[in-house]
N, C-alpha and C positions, 0 to 999 in steps of 0.2 A: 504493500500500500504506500503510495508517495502523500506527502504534506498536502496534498490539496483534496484527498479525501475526504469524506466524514467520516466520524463515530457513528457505526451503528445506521441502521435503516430505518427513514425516517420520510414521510410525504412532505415536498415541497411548501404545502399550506403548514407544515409543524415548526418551519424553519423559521427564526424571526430574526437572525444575525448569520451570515455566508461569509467569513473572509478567508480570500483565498489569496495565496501567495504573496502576501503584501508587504510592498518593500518605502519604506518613509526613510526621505533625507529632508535635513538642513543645510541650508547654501548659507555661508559665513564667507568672511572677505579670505578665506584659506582654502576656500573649496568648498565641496560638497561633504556632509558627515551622515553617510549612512548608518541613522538610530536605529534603525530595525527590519535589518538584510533580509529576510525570508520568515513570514507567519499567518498561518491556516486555523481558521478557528471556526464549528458548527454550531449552534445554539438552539434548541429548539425550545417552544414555549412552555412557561414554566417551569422550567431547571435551573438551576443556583449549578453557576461554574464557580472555580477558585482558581485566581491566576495568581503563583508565586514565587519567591523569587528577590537575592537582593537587590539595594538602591542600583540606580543604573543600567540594568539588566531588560528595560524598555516598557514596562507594566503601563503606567500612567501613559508613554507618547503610546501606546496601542487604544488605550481608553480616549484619547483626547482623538486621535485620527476615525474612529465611529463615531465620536459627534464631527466629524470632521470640522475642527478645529484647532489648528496647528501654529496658527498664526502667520506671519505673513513672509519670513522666512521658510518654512516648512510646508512638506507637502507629499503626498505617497504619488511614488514614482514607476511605482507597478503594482499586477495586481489591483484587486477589486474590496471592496468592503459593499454589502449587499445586505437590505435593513428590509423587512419583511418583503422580498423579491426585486426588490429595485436599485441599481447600484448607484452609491451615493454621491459619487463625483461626478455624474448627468442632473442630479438637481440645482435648483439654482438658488440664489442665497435665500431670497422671501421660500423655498421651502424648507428650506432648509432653518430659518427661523419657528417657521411652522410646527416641524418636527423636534428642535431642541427642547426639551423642558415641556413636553405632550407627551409624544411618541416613543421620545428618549431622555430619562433623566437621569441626573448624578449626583451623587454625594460626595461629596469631599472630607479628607481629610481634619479639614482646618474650617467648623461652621463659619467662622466671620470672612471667609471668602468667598460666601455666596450670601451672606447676610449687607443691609446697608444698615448701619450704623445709625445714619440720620433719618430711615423711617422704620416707622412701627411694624411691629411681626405682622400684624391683623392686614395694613396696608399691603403688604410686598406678599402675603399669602391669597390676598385676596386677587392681586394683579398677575399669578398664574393662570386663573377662570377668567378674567374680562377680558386678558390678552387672546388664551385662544381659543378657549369656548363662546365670547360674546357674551356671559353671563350677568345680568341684572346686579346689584351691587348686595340689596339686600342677601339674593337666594345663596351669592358668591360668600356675603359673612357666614351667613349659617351651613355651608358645607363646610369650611376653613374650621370653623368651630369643631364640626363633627370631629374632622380629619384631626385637629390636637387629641378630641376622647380618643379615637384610635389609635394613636403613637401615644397613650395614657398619660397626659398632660394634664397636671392636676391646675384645676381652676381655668378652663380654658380663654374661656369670654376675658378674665383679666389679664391674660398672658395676650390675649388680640390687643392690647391697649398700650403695653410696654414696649420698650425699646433693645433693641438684642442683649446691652452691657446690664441690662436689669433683670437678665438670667443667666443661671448656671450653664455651663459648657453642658452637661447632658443635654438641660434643655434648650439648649441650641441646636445641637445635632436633632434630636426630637423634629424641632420645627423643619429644620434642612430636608429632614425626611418626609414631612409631613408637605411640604413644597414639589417635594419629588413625587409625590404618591397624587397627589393631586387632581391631575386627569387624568390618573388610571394606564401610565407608560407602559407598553409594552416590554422594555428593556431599559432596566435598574441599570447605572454601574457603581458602585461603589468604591472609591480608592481611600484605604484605609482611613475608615469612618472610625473606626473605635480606638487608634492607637494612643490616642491623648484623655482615652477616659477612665476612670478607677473600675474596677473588677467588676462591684455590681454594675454599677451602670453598664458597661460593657454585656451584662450577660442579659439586663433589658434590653438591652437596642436589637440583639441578635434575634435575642425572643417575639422581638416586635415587627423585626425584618420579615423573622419565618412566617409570621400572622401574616404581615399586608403580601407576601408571595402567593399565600394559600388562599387569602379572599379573591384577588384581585386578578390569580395566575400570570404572575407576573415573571420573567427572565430576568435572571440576578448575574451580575460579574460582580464577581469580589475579588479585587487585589488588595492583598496581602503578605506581610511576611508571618506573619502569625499561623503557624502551622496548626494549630488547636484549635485556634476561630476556623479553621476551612474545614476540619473533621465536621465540627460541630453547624455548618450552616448549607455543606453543598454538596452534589450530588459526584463529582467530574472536581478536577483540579487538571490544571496545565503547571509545569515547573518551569521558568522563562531564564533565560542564563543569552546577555550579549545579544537581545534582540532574536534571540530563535526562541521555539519550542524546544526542547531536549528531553523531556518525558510528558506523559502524559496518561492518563487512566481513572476508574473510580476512584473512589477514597481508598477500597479495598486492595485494590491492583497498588496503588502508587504506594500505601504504608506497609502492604505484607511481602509484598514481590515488588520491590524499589527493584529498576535496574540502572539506573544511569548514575555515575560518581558526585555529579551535582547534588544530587537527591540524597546521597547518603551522606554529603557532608551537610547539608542543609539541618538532617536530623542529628546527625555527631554534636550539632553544635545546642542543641536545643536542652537546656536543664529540665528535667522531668520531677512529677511527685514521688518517683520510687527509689529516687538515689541521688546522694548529697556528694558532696564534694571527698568524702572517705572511701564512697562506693567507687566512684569513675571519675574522670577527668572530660571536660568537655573538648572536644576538638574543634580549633577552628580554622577556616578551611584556608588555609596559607595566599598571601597576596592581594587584588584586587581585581574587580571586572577588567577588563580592558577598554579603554578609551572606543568609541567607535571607528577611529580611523584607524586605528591601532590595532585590532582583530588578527590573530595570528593565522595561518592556511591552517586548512584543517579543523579541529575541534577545536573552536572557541575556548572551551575549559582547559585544554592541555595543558598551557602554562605552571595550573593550579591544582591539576591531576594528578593524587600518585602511583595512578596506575597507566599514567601516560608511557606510549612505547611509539619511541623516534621511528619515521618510515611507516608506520600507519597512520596512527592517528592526526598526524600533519600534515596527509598529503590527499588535496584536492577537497572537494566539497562531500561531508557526509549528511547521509538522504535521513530520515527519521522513518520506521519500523517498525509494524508489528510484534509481537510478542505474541509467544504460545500461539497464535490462532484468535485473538484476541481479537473483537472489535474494536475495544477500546483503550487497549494499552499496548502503548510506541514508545520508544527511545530514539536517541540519535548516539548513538556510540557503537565504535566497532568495535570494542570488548565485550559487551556488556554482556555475554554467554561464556564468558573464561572469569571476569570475577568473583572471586569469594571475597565479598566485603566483611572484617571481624572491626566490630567499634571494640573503644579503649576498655579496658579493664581494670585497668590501676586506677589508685585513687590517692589523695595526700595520705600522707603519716603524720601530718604534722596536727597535735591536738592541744596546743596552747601551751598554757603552764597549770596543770591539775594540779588543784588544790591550793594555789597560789591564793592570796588576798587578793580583793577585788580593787579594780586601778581606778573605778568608779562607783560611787554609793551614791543613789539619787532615792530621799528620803522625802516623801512628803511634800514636795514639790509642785509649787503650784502658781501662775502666770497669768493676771487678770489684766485687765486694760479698762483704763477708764475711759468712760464715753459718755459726756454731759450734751442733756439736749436744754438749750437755750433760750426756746418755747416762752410764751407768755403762760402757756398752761403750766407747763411746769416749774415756772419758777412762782406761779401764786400756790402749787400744791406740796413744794419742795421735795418734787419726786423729777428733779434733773440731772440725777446720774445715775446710770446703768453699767453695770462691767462686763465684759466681753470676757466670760470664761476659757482661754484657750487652753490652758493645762490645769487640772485638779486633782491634786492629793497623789501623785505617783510617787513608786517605788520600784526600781529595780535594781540588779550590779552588774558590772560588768570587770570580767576575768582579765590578766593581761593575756595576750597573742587569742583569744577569743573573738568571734563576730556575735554580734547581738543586732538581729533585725527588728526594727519598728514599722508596721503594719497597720495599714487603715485605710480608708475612702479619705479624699481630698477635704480638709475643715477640721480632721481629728485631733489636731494638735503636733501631727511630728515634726512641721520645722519648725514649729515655735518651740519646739524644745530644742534642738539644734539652733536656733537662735541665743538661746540662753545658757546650754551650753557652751556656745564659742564667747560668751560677751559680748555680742548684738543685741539683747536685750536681758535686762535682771531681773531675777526671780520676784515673785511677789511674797510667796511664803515659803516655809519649809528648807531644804539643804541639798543642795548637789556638791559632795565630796569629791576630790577627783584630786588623788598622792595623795590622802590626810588633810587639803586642804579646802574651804568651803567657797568654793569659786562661785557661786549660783548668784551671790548677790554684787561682783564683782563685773564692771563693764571693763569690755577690752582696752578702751583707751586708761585704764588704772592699769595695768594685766602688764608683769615686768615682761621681758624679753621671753625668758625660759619656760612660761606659761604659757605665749603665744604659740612658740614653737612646740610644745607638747599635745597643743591640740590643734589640726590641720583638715581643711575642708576638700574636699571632690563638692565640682557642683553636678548639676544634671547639666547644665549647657558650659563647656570648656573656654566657649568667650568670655564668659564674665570672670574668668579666673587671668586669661593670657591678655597680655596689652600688645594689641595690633603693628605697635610701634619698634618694638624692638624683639629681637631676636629668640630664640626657643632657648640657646644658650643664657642670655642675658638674664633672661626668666628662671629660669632653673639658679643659675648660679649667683642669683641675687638671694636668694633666700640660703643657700650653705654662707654666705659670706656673712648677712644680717642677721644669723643667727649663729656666729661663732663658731661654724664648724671648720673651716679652712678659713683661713686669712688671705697665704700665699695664692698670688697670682694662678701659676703653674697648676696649682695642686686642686683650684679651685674648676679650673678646665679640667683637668683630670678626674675630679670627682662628677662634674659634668656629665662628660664621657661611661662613666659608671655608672650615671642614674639611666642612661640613655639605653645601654645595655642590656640594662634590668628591666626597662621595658619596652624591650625587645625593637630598638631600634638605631639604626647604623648613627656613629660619630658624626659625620657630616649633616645631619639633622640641625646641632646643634648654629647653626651659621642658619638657617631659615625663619622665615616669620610666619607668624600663624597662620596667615591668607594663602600660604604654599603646603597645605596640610591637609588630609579629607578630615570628616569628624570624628574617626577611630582615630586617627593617628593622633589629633589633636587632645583628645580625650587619655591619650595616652601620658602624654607631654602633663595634664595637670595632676594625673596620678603620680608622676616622678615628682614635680614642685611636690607634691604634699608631701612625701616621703623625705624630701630632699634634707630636712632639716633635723632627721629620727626624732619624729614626733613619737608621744609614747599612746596617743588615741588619733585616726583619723577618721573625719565623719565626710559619709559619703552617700549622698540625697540625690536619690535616685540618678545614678552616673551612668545607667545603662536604659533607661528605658526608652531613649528616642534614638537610638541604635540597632542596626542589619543583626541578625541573628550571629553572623559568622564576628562579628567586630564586638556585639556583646557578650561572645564566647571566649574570646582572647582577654577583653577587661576582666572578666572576671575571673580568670585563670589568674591573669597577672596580680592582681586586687590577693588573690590566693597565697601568691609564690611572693610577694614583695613583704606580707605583712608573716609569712614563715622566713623569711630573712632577716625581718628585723622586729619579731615578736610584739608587734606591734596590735592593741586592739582594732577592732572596727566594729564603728556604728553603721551599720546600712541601714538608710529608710528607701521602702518601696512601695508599691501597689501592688508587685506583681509574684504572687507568691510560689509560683516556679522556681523562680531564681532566688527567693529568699528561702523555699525549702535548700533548694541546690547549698546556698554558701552560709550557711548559719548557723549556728550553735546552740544559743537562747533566741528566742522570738518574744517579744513584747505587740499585744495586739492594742491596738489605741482607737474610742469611738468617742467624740464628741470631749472631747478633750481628758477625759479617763481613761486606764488602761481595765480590759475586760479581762485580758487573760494573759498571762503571761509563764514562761519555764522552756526546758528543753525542747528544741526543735522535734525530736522524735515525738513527742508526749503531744505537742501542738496539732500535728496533722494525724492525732488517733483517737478514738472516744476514751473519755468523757471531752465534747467541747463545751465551751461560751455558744450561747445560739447564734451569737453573731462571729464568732469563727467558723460556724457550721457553715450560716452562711458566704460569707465569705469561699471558703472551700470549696463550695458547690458550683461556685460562678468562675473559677479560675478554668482556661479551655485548656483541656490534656489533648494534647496530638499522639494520638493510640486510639485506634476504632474499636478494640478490646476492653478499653476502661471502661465501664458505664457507671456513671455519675447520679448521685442523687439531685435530684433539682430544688432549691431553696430562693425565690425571689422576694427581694426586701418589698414592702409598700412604702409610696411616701417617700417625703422629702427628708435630709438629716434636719430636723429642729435648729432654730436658732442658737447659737454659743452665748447670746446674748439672754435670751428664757429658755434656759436646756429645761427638760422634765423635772423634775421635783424627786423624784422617788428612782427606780433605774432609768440613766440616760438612753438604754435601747428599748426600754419601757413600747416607746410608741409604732417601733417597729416589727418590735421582737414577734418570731412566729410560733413561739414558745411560750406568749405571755401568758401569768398567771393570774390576772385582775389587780383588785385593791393594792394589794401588797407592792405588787411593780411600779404602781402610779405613785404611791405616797412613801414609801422607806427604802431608803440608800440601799442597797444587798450589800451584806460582806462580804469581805475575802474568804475564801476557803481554799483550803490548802488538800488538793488531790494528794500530791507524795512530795515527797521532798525536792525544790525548786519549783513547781506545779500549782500555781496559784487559779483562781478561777473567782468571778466576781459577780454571783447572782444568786438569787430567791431560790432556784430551783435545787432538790435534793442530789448532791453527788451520786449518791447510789440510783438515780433515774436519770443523771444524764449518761449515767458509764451504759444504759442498756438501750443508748441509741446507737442507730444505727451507724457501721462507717459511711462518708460519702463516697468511697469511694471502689468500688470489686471490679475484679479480673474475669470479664466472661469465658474465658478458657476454664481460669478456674472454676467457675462453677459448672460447666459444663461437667467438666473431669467427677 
């Protein structure tokens, strides 16, 4: 079978997307840059595809050339793209206005790129029915309306009245979708719509996706790199690598019978719930895509292949193939029948310092903000100040050479503790110890030399850390000098040169400026700053979550092997509990500015939970079509920090609630076994007999 077939046998009227052999360039004052040399893709109605694959690899210019919209540089330069029978480079712009945002819609990414700022959600939702249905303005409110109950948009009518920055990031993407669905699009495309949202939400939106597919039968593209989101949302996956297809098949084909080396480094690199950082080591997959014009003959992957063999696989054009007899599963690789792929086996040895004193003690700690309203109401009732609760009453420790993960949906308070931790902001009550000393009420600008250097940041974005202006070296070697570790000249390049090493990148780095860097590499450069100074805690807020699979496979190895070199603790905060099962030792779960649950990584992802690590659990996407998952959706928005509940803060969500008791009294700690704390009303001996979220259907099979 060549690339311009279909999957599977199918009537013309089933088809609602045909691209066949489709070749897009961009003409720049260098020449032409072929984005995406050769791709074949069938769709038919009502099927969720998953196209994935990392940055640069062509996902997006595929999605943008079906709306065909490439902009005015770009353009497909062969081949057809063909939208329920008709191909779309013979239309002309008015229908092609027609059909964008009707016929064909998308979501993005990033809601406030399809949101306008300066008009109303109700406005701009209502101006997809007047545009191209003609719709009356009244009938156009009241379907808009409906359409937020649909995407379960609580308070709808007052959400038509606001302004996009007058809602949450979920409910923005909500509305994006709710715009998308609108008049009933034939063909969704989705370019990672969930990447920027916490867990639940994430496992809402999906949940909501699958609802408006099945009312509406609608054809879904979803690109992503998120391998668990595409188990969990689609029928078909394509792997994309350099502008080709290189595999392609069911869910089932492509996870149990992977044959292409792409595919199985894509999963090498992916942390799972069944094994941490002692189990296995994650692999990531060596290099980078290759430039478009830069494509080597032969397998595009070879470069980054280890099972590349000179004389084959680099010479001449390789077709993509069948498998088995397969309708539906092809590869492009001419090994891919001599492979035995074995993933890593080893895992660190490195397990802290057991039994060690803890290098932090966080007592009772707690972080209010004032917030006076200046009202004539309330200053005749003397009720003009309210506190903004971000952290209350925490407790935890943390070991030296230990990782200890913080855990929660966006509002729970984890960088406000990391705030006050570093001296960005002081405690309001209670004690954060850290060497014996009570740093919590201590701002950085008091904070001698030797404090600062003992606690060191990672951020999530590595520009806010690197200054544009000077050099990776400069950077680096500004902080060994400002914190007394080398003086000498010589020695202070030399140490340079070592941090650079360590993670894992060539001497001459060190002469570049941050704008000559991708953002793994970048990201890399601010893990050596923090290290650079042997800090004895680095806190590192979420430094992998807007990172390629393969590029937050290597941070986190590195993050591994730097802080076993210099027994260093680490604080990670995340959302994304893959990868804090994968690297962590203690976990700390945090909701509404409390912590719920807190102890050993092992103990955290096994019954007895907090209901709200139950949940939490059940919304993280496992890429294994064998895991089957219990399903647990929050209701409801998280309450204000400013009036949290009175009695449990998950009180109003919890799917566990007990009545009175959870509305009006605090729950106390209770202590599972030792380390193992747990923060609610409900009897330990009745949560240990819930269920896991998580079984192996092999297993039970067996």
């Amino acid at each position: 079978m060549t690339d311009t077939q279909t999957s599977g046998a199918q009537s013309s009227d089933d088809i609602v997307l045909d691209i066949k052999d489709l070749g897009i360039s961009y003409f720049t004052r260098i020449g032409e840059i072929p984005a995406v040399p050769d791709f074949s893709l069938t769709l038919k109605r009502g099927e969720s595809y998953g196209l994935v694959g990392e940055s640069g690899c062509g996902k997006s210019t595929v999605a943008m050339a079906i709306m065909n919209y490439l902009g005015r540089n770009g353009g497909i330069v062969r081949g057809s793209v063909s939208f329920e029978g008709r191909d779309m480079k013979t239309m002309s712009e008015e229908e092609l206005r027609q059909i964008r945002g009707s016929k064909i819609a998308m979501v993005y990414q990033e809601p406030m790129s399809a949101l306008n700022p300066s008009l109303t959600i109700g406005t701009q939702l209502k101006e997809v029915l007047i545009f191209h249905e003609g719709t009356p303005d009244k009938e156009a409110y009241d379907r808009c309306v409906q359409m937020l109950r649909d995407v379960n948009m609580p308070d709808p009518t007052s959400v038509m009245a606001r302004y996009p920055h007058q809602i949450s990031g979920g409910q923005q993407q909500r509305v994006v979708i709710a715009m998308a669905m609108l008049s009933n699009p034939s063909l969704l495309l989705l370019d990672e719509p969930t990447t920027a949202l916490d867990v639940t939400v994430e496992a809402t939106v999906i949940d909501l996706i699958a609802a408006l597919r099945e009312k509406f039968n609608t054809t879904l593209l979803y690109i992503s790199h998120n391998l668990g989101l595409i188990v969990k949302v689609c029928d078909r996956v394509g792997v994309m690598y350099s502008g080709q297809m290189v595999e392609e098949g069911t869910i089932e084909e492509l996870f149990k019978k992977t044959k292409h080396p792409y595919t199985f480094g894509l999963f090498d690199c992916i942390p799972t719930l069944s094994a941490d950082k002692h189990a296995r080591m994650l692999e990531p997959i060596p290099g980078q895509v290759s430039l478009p014009h830069e494509r080597p003959p032969g397998c595009a992957f070879g470069p980054r292949c280890k099972y590349f063999s000179a004389g084959r696989c680099d010479q001449g054009e390789i077709p993509i193939e069948t498998i088995g007899g397969s309708a539906t599963h092809r590869a492009r690789c001419v090994r891919m029948d001599e492979i035995e792929h074995v993933a890593s086996s080893a895992g660190s040895s490195y397990a802290g310092m057991e039994g060690a004193e803890p290098v932090l003690n966080v007592r009772d700690m707690s972080k209010f903000y004032e917030q006076r309203d200046s009202s004539l109401a309330a200053l005749f009732t003397g009720k003009g100040t309210r506190y903004v609760k971000a952290n209350e009453g925490l407790n935890f420790d943390a070991t030296p050479g230990k990782t200890v993960a913080i855990v929660g949906e966006s509002g729970c308070g984890k960088s406000t503790f990391a705030k006050v931790l570093t001296g960005l902001e002081t405690a309001t009550a209670g004690s954060i110890e850290f060497e014996g000393k009570n740093i919590g009420v201590v701002p950085v600008s008091k904070r001698d030399r030797n404090l600062i250097r003992a606690l060191q940041m990672v951020f999530q974005n590595p520009d806010g850390t690197l200054n544009p202006s000077h050099s990776v070296g400069y950077c680096i070697g500004r902080v060994i000098k400002k914190f007394g570790i080398e003086s000498n000249s010589g020695k202070i390049r030399q140490r340079v040169a070592d941090m650079l090493n360590i993670v894992r990148l060539p001497p001459a780095f060190s002469t570049r400026k941050p704008r000559q860097l991708s953002g793994g590499q970048k990201q890399r450069i601010a893990v050596a700053r923090a290290f650079a100074g042997n800090p004895s805690m680095v806190i590192a807020d979420e430094p992998v979550s807007a990172l390629d699979v393969s590029v937050q496979a290597a941070v986190i190895n590195l993050l591994n092997e730097v802080q076993a070199e210099y027994n260093t603790t680490l604080l990670f905060i995340s959302h994304d509990l893959s990868v804090v099962r994968f690297i962590s030792d203690d976990i700390v779960v945090m909701y509404l500015g409390q912590i719920m649950e807190s102890g050993p990584a092992d103990t955290i992802f096994n019954p007895p939970y907090h209901p709200y690590t139950e949940a939490l659990l059940s919304a993280v996407p496992i890429p294994d079509p064998d895991i089957k998952q219990k399903r647990i959706r929050l209701e409801g928005e998280m309450p204000s920090v400013i009036n949290p509940p009175k009695g449990c803060r998950f009180s109003t969500r919890c799917p566990r609630y007990l009545g009175k008791i959870c509305d009006e009294e605090v729950p106390p700690d209770k202590e599972v076994e030792p380390g193992h704390v747990i923060k609610c009303h409900i009897d330990i001996g009745e949560l240990k007999q819930v269920e896991p979220i998580f079984t192996d259907a092999k297993d039970a099979a067996e």
